[in-house]
C-alpha positions as CSV (number, residue, x, y, z in Angstrom):
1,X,-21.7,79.8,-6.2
2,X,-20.7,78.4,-9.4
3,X,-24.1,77.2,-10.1
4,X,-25.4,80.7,-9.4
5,X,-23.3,82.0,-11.6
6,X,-23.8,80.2,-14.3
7,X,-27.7,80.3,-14.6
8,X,-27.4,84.1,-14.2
9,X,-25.0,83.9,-17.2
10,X,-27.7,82.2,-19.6
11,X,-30.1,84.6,-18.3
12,X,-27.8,87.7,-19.1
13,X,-29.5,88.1,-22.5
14,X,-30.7,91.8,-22.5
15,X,-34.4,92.1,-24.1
16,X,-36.2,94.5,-26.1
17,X,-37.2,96.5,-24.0
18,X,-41.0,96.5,-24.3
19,X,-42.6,96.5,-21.0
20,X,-45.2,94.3,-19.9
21,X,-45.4,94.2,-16.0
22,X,-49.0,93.1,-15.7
23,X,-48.4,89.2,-17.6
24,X,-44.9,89.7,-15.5
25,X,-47.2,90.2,-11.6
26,X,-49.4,87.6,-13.0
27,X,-46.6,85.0,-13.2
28,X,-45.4,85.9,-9.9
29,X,-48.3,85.1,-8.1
30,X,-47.6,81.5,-8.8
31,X,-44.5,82.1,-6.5
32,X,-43.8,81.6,-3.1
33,X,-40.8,82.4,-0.6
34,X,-37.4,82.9,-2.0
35,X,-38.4,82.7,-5.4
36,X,-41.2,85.7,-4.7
37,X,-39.1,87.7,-2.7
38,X,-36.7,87.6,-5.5
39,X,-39.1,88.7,-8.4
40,X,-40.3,91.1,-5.7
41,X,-36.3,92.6,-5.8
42,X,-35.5,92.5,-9.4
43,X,-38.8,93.4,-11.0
44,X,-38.1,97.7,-10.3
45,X,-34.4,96.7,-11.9
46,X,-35.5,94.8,-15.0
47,X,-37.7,98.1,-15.4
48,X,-35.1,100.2,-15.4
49,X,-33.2,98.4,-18.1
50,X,-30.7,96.1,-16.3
51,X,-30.3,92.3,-17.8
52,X,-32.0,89.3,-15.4
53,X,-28.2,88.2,-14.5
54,X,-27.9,91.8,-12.7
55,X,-31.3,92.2,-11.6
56,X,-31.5,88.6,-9.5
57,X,-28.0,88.8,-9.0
58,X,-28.4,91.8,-7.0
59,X,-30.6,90.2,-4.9
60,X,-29.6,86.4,-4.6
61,X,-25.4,86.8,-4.4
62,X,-25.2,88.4,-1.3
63,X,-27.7,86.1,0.4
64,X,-25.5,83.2,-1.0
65,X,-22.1,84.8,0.3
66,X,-23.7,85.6,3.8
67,X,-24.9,81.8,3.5
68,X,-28.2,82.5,4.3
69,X,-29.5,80.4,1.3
70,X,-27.7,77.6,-0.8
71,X,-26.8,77.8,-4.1
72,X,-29.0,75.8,-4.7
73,X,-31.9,77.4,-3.4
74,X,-30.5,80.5,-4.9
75,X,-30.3,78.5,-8.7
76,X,-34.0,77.0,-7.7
77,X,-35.4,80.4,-6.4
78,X,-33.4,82.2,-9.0
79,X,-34.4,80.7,-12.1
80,X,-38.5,80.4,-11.3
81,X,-38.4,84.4,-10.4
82,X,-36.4,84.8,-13.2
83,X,-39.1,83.0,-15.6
84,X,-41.5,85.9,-14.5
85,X,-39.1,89.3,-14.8
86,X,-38.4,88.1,-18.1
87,X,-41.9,88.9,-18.8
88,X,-41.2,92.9,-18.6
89,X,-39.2,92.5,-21.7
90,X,-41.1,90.9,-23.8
91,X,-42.1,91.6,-26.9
């Protein structure tokens, strides 16, 4: 969980928030499994203006407390979607 935590903290930096969703879908379809179903998940909440920590967050943490996944597969999984939603906010 630690390691979860803190890659979602160096991805908590909030970005402009010029959208951009189309170089964002074109990343993701380098993605597979986890790491798709989780830019699948926090995509819609980037959109709506919440940081990368609380968009994968949302998704990853309680897969990681249920132990469904690692936290290591969560950090993996985690930082490649994360790579792609930060696409919505760029500028």
């Amino acid at each position: 969980m630690l390691r979860v935590a803190s890659v979602l903290v160096l991805l908590a930096v909030p970005f402009p928030a010029f959208a951009d969703r189309a170089d964002a879908d074109a990343c993701a379809q380098k993605l597979s499994g986890l790491a798709l179903q989780t830019y699948q998940a926090s995509v819609v909440r980037a959109e709506r203006g919440q940081t990368l920590r609380q968009a994968i967050g949302a998704h990853l943490r309680p897969l990681v407390e249920a132990s469904k996944i690692s936290e290591d597969e969560a950090h993996s999984s985690g930082f490649k979607a994360a790579m792609c939603v930060r696409l919505v906010h760029k500028k």
